[in-house]
Backbone as CSV, one residue per row, in Angstrom:
resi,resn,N_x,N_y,N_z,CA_x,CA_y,CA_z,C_x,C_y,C_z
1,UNK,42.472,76.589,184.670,41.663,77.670,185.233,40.511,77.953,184.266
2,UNK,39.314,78.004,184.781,38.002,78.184,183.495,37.998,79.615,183.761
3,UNK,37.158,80.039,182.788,37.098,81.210,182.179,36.240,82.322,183.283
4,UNK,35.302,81.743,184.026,34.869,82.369,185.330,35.885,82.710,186.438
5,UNK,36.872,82.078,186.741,37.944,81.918,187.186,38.811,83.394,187.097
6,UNK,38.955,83.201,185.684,39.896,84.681,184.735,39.316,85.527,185.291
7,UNK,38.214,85.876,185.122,37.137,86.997,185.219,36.845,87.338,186.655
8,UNK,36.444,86.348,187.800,36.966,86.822,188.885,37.848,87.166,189.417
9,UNK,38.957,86.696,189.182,40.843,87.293,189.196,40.827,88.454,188.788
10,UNK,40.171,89.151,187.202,40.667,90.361,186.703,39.878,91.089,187.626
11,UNK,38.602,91.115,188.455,37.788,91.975,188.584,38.319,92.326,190.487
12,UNK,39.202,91.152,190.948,40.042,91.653,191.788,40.969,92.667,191.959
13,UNK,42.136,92.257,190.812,43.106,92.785,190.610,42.687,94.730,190.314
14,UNK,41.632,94.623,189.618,40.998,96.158,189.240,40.623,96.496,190.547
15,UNK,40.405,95.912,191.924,39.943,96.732,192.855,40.926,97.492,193.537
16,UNK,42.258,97.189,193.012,43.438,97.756,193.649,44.492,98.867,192.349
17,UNK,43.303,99.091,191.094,44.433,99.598,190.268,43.137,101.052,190.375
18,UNK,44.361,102.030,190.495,43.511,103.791,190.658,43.290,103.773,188.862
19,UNK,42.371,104.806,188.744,41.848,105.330,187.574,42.934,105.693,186.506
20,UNK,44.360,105.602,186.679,44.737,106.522,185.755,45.677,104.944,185.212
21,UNK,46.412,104.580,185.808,46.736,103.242,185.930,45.566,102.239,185.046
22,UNK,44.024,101.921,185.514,43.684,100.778,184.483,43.322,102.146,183.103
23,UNK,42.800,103.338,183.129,42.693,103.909,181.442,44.077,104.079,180.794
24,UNK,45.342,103.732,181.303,46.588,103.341,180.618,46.787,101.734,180.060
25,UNK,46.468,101.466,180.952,46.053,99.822,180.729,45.261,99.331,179.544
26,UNK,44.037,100.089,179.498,42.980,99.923,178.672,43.380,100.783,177.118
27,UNK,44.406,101.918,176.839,44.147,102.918,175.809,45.556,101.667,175.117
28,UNK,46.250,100.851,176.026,47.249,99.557,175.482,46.690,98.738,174.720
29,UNK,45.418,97.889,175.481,44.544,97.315,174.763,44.018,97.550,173.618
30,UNK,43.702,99.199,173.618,42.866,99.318,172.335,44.102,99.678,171.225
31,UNK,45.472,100.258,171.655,46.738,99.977,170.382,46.611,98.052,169.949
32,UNK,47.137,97.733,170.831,47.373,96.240,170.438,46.291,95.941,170.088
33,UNK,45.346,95.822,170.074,43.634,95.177,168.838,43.858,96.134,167.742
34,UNK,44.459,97.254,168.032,44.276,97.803,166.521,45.356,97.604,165.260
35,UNK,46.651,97.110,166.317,47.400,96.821,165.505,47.706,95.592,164.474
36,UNK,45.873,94.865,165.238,46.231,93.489,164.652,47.183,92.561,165.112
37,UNK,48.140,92.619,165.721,49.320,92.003,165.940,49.136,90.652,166.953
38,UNK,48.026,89.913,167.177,47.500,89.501,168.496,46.796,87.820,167.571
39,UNK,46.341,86.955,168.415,45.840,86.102,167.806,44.918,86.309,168.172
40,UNK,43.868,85.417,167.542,42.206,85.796,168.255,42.033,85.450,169.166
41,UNK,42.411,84.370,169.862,42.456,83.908,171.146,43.225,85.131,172.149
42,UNK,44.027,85.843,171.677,44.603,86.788,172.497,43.526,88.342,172.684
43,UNK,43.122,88.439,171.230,42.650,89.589,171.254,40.920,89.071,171.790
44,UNK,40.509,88.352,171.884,39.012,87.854,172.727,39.602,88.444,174.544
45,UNK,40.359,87.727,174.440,41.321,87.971,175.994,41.522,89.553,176.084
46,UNK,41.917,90.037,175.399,42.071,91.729,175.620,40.876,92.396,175.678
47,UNK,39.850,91.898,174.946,38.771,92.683,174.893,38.112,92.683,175.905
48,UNK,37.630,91.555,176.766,37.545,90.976,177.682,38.156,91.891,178.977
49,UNK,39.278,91.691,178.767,40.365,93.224,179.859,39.842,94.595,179.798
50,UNK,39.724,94.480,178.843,38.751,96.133,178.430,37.993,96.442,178.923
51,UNK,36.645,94.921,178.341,35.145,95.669,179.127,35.363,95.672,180.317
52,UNK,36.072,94.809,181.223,36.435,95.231,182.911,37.267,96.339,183.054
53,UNK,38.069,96.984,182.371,38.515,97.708,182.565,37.950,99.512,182.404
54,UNK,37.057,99.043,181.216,35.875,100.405,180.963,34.899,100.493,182.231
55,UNK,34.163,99.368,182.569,33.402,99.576,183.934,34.189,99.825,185.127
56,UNK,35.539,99.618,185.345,36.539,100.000,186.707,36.353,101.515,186.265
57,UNK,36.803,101.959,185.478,36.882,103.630,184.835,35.774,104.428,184.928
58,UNK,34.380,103.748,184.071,33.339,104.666,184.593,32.606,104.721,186.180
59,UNK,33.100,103.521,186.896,32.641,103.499,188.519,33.358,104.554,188.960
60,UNK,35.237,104.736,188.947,35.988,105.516,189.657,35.401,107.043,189.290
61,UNK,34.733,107.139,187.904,34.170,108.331,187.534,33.314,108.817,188.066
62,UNK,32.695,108.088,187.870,30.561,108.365,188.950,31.388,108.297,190.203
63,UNK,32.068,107.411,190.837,32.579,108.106,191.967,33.112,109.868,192.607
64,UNK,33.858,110.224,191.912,34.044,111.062,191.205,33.461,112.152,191.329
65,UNK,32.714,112.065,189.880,31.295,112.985,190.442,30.637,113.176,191.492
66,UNK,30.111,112.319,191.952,29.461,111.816,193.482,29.825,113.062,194.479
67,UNK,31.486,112.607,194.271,32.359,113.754,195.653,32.090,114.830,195.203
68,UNK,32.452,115.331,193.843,32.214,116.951,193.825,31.194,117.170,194.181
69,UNK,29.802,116.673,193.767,28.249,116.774,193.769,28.184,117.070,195.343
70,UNK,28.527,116.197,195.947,28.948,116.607,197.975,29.046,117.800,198.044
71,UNK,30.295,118.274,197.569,30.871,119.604,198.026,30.398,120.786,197.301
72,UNK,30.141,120.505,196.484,28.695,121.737,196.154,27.793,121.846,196.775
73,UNK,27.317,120.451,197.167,26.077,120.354,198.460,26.421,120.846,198.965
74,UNK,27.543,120.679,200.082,27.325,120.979,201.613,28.879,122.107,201.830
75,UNK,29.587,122.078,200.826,30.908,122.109,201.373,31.882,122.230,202.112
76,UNK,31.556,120.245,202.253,32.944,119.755,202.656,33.447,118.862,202.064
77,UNK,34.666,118.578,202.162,35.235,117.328,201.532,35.390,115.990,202.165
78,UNK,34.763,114.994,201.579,35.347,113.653,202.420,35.668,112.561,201.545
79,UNK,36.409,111.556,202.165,36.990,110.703,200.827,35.747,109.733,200.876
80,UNK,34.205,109.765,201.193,33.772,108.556,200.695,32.468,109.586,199.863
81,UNK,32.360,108.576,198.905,31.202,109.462,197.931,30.053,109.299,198.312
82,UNK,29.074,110.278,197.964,28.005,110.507,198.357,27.475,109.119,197.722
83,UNK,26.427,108.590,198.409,25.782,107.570,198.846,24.766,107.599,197.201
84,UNK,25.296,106.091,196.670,24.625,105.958,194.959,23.180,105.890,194.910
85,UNK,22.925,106.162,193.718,21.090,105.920,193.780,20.804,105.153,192.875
C-alpha cells in the first residue's frame, strides 16, 4: 500500500469519527511521541495521524461555530451549518 493510499484511508475513516472520539485519539498520539517509546518510522506515522486528525477537529469546530452563529442569527436550530465562506 503507498503512502497516498494511507492517507486516503485515514482521511476516510475520520469522516465517520465525532469530535470527541478523534481529540482522544489525537491527545494518545501526542502521549506516545512524547514518551519516546515509538520508532521513527512509527512516530512519522503518528504524526501524520495527528495532522489529519487536528484538521478533522478544527473543521467539526468551525462547524460548530457556524451553527451557533445561525441561531443567534435567526433563532433556530438546524443540524446543517450555516453555509462556509
Amino acid at each position: 500500500m503507498s503512502k497516498n493510499d494511507k492517507t486516503a484511508d485515514g482521511k476516510k475513516d475520520l469522516e465517520k469519527i465525532d469530535f470527541e472520539k478523534a481529540l482522544g485519539e489525537l491527545e494518545n498520539i501526542v502521549q506516545r511521541l512524547e514518551s519516546g517509546d515509538t520508532s521513527l518510522e512509527g512516530a512519522i506515522e503518528a504524526y501524520e495521524r495527528g495532522v489529519l486528525l487536528k484538521k478533522h477537529c478544527e473543521g467539526k469546530l468551525r462547524d460548530a461555530q457556524l451553527r451557533v452563529e445561525k441561531i443567534e442569527k435567526d433563532g433556530t436550530l438546524s443540524p446543517e451549518p450555516l453555509d462556509k465562506e
